[in-house]
C-alpha positions as CSV (number, residue, x, y, z in Angstrom):
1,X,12.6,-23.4,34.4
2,X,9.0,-21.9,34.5
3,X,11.0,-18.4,34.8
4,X,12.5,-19.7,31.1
5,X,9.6,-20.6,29.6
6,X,7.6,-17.6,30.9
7,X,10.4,-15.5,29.1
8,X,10.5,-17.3,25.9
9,X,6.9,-17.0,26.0
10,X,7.2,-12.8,26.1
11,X,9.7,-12.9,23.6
12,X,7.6,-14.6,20.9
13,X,4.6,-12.7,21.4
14,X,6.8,-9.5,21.1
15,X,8.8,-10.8,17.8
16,X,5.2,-12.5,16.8
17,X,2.9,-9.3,17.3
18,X,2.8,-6.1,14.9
19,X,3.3,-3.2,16.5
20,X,2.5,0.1,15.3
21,X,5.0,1.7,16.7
22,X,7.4,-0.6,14.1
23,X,5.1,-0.7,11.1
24,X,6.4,1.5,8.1
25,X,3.7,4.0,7.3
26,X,1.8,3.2,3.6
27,X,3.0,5.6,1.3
28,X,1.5,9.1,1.0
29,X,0.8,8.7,-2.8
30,X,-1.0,5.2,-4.5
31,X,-1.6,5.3,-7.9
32,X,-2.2,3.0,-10.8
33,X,-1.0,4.4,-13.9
34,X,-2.2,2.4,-16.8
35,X,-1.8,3.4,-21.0
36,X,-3.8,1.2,-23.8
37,X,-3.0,1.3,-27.4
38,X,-6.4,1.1,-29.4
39,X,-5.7,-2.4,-31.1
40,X,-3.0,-3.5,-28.8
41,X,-0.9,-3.7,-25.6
42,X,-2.4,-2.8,-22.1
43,X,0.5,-1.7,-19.4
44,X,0.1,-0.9,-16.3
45,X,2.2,0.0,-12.7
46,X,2.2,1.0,-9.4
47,X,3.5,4.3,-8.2
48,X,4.3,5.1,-5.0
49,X,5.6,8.7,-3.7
50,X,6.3,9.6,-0.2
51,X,8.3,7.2,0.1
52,X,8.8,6.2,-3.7
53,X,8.4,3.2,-4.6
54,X,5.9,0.8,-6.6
55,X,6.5,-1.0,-10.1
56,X,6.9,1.8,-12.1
57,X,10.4,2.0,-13.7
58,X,11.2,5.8,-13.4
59,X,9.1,6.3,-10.2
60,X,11.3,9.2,-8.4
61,X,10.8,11.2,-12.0
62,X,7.1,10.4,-12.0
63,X,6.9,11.3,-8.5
64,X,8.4,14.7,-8.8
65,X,6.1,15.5,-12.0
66,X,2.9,14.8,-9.8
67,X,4.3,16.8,-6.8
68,X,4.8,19.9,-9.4
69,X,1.2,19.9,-10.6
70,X,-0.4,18.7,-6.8
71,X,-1.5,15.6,-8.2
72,X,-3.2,16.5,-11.1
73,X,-1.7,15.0,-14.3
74,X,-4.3,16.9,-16.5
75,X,-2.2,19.9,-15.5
76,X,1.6,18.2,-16.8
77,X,2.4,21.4,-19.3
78,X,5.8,19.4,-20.6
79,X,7.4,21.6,-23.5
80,X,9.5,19.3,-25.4
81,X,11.4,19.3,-28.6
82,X,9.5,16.6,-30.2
83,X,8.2,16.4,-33.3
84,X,5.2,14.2,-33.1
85,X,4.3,12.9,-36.3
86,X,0.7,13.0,-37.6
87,X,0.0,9.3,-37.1
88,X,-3.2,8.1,-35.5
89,X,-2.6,5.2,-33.3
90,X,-5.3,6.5,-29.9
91,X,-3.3,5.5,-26.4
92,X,-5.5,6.0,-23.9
93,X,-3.8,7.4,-20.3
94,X,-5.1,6.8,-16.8
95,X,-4.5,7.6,-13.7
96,X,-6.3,5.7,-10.7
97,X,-5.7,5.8,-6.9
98,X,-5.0,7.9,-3.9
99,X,-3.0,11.4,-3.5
100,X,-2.2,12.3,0.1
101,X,-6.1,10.5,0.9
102,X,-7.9,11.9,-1.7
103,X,-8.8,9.9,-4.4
104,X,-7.6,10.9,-8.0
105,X,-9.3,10.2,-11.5
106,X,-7.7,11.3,-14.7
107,X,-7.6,10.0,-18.3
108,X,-7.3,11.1,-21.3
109,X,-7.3,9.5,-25.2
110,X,-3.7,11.1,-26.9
111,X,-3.3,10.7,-30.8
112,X,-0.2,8.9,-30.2
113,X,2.4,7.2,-28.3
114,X,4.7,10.2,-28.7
115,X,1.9,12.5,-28.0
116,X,1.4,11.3,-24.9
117,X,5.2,11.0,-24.1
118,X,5.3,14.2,-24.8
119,X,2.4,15.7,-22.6
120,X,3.1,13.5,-20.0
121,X,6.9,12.7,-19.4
122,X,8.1,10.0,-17.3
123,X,4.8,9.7,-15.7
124,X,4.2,6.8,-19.0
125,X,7.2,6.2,-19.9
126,X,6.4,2.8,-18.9
């Protein structure tokens, strides 16, 4: 009986404990990405790469624009066949976190919602 108990004892403390060995590793990439419309909405995500993952809805296409420019959406070059029209509604762009344990910085202020669509891709298409 002691044998039992001494058992069932081990067993907990093994299902109970965390071990690093089982622990997923945090993703290589956390950002926030976060777009403001002067005079309106606020939205904001989570994006994950390496593994993907987060709250943004078209993470895997984010992911892959940030791995093309290293982490540095001030370098997104999109070419797109939009016609942005000359309306001035200022969205301002952020990005705010970690990439692969550096920490990244970015904004900018774009015209308008389809400018920044355009410059930046699925990164806000939130």
């Amino acid at each position: 009986m002691l044998r039992a108990a001494g058992a069932i004892a081990i067993c907990g403390a093994v299902l109970l404990g965390s071990s690093p060995a089982l622990a997923a590793p945090p993703p290589k990439v956390q950002v926030k990405v976060v777009y403001a419309v002067k005079g309106g909405e606020t939205k904001s995500v989570w994006l994950h790469c390496g593994p993907t993952g987060g709250d943004h809805p078209h993470a895997r296409a984010a992911c892959r624009l940030l791995e093309k420019v290293k982490g540095q959406p001030g370098e997104l070059n999109l070419k797109t066949a939009a016609a942005c029209k000359k309306e001035l509604k200022p969205h301002a762009a952020a990005v705010v976190g970690r990439w692969n344990g550096q920490v990244l910085k970015w904004g900018k202020v774009y015209a308008n919602a389809c400018h920044m669509r355009a410059a930046t891709g699925a990164l806000f298409a939130l």
